[in-house]
N, C-alpha and C positions, 0 to 999 in steps of 0.2 A: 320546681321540677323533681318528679320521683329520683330520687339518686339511683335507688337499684334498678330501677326502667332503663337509667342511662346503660349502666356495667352492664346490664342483660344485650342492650340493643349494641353495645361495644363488643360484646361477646360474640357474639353472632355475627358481626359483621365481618371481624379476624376470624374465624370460621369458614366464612364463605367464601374469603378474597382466598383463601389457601385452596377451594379444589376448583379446578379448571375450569375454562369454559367451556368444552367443547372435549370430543374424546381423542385427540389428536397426541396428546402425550401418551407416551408408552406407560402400558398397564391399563389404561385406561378407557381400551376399544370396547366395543359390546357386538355380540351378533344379533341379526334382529330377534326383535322381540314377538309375542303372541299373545292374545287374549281368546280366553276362552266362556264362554256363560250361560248358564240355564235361568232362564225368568221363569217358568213354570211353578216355584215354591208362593211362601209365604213372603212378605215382605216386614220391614228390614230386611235385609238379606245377608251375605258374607262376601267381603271382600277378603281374595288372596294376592300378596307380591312378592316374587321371589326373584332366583337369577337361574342360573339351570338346574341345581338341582330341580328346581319346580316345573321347570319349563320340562326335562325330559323326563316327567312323567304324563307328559301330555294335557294341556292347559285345558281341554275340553272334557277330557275321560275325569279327570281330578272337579272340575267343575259338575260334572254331572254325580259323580260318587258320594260331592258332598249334597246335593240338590237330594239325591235319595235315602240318604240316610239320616242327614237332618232337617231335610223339610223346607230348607229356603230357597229363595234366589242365588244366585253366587256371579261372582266374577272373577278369573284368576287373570291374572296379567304378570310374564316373566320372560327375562332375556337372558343369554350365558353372559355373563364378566359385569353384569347388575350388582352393584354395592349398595348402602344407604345412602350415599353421597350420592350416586347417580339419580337414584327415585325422589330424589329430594329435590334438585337441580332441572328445569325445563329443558335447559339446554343441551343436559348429558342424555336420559333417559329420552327425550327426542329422537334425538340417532336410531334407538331400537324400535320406534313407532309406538310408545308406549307414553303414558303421562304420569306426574307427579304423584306421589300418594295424596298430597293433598289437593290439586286438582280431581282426582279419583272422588276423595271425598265430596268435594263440593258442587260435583257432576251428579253425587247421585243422592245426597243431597242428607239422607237418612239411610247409616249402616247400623246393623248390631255387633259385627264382631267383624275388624279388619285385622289378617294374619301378616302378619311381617316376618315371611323366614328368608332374613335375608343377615350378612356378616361374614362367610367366608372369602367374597373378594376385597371386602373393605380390609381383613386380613392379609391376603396375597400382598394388594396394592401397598399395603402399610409395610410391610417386609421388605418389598423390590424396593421402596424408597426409602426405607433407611440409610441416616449420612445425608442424606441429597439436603440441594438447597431447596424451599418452599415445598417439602416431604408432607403428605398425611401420613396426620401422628396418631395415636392414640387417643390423646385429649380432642383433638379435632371430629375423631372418630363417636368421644362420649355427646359432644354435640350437635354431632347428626343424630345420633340414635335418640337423643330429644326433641329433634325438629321432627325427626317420624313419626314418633307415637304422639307430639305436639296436635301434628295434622291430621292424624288416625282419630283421634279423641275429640277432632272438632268436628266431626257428626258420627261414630262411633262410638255404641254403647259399650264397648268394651273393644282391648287389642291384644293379639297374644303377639308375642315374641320366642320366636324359634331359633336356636344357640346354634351355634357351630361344631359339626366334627372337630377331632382334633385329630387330623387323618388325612396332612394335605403337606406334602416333602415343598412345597413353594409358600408356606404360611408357616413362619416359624411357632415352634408350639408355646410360646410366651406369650407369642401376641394375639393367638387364637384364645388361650387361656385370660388376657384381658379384657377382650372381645368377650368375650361371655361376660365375667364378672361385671363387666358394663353394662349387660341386658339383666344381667341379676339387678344390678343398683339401681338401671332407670325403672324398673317394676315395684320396685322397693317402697311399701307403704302404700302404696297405689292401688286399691281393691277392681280398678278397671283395669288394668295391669294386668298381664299376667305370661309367669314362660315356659317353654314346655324344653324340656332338658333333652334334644336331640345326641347332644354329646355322650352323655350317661347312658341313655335308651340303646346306642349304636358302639357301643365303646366294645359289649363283650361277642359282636358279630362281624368279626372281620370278613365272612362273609357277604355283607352285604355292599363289598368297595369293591371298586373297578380293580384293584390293585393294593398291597401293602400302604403305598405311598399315594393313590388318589383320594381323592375325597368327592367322586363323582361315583353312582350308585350303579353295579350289577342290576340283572334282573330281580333278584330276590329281593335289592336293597331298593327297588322302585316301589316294592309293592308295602313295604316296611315303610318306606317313607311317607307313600300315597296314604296310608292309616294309619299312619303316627299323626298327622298334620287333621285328619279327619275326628282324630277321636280326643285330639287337644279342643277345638272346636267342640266336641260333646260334652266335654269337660267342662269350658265355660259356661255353654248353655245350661248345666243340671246345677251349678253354681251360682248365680244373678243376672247372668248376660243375656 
């Protein structure tokens, strides 16, 4: 027997048995969710998953934006309090009406570029449950973000990965700041990899927050976000994706 198949398949498992079944635990709820899509483009197309920020820029207008400026198909699909543990889990991202990312994947069977800007509530959640017993931790956190871009990559020719504000009074700034360094590391070496530094880009526009202390976007900061997430995307495309 492979020995490191076993540790991997061990890994994973302690992983899993740590996030819930079901969104019944506090932190843990989601509102529904939405998908938005234009088939009109070229195919492969682009899949998007996010949690609200994505969602409140509207899942269709953000699908259609990227349909006309880069030319493909798209899909977005996002709910508010969506982590990577939930997009990963059938049973959580459920609730929101939404499916897995790897479901997503193997629905459509052939992607070019699946976005993943997701990480500020796996943040929140990691915060409130600090101390507690059976807590998402961090480490649990690095292993979801490998199960996403696992699933992204299994019919995706490329996956970007979208970092975290660090701009949210309920996400301590440690563990936003690990949060990231974990989407730096799991892109790391990986030429299908790739992340687009929303924290940096948004860091000297306080205007673009609801508030000093949210991390949820004004109107100026929709339209920032809605073209940051569109021209990461362009990015990979003029690049090999």
């Amino acid at each position: 027997m492979n020995h490191k198949r076993l540790a991997m398949s061990v890994m994973l498992f302690v992983i899993a048995a740590c996030i819930p079944d079901d969104t019944s635990k506090p932190g843990w709820g989601l509102f529904p969710g939405s998908v938005g899509s234009n088939d009109t483009g070229s195919s492969p197309g682009v899949l998007v998953v996010g949690d609200s920020l994505t969602f409140n820029l509207d899942v269709q207008q953000l699908a259609n934006a990227i349909r006309f400026f880069r030319g493909t198909d798209v899909v977005v699909a996002a709910a508010g309090g969506a982590s990577m543990a939930h997009f990963n889990k059938a049973s959580l991202i459920g609730d929101a009406g939404l499916s897995t990312i790897q479901q997503y994947e193997d629905f459509f069977g052939s992607v070019r570029i699946t976005v993943i800007a997701l990480g500020s509530n796996d943040a929140r959640i990691i915060t409130g449950e600090r101390g507690q017993d059976g807590a998402y931790t961090l480490d649990e956190f690095a292993g979801q973000a490998q199960i996403a871009v696992s699933a992204a990559l299994s019919h995706s020719q490329c996956a970007i990965l979208v970092n975290v504000a660090n701009h949210w009074s309920i996400a301590a700034p440690d563990v936003v700041d690990q949060i990231n360094a974990t989407i730096a590391e799991v892109a790391g070496g990986d030429p299908r990899i790739r992340t687009s530094d929303w924290n940096a880009f948004s860091a000297p526009h306080p205007e673009w927050f609801a508030s000093p202390t949210d991390i949820h976007h004004s109107d100026a900061g929709k339209i920032a976000y809605r073209d940051f997430i569109n021209n990461a995307i362009a990015a990979a495309m003029a690049t090999g994706c």
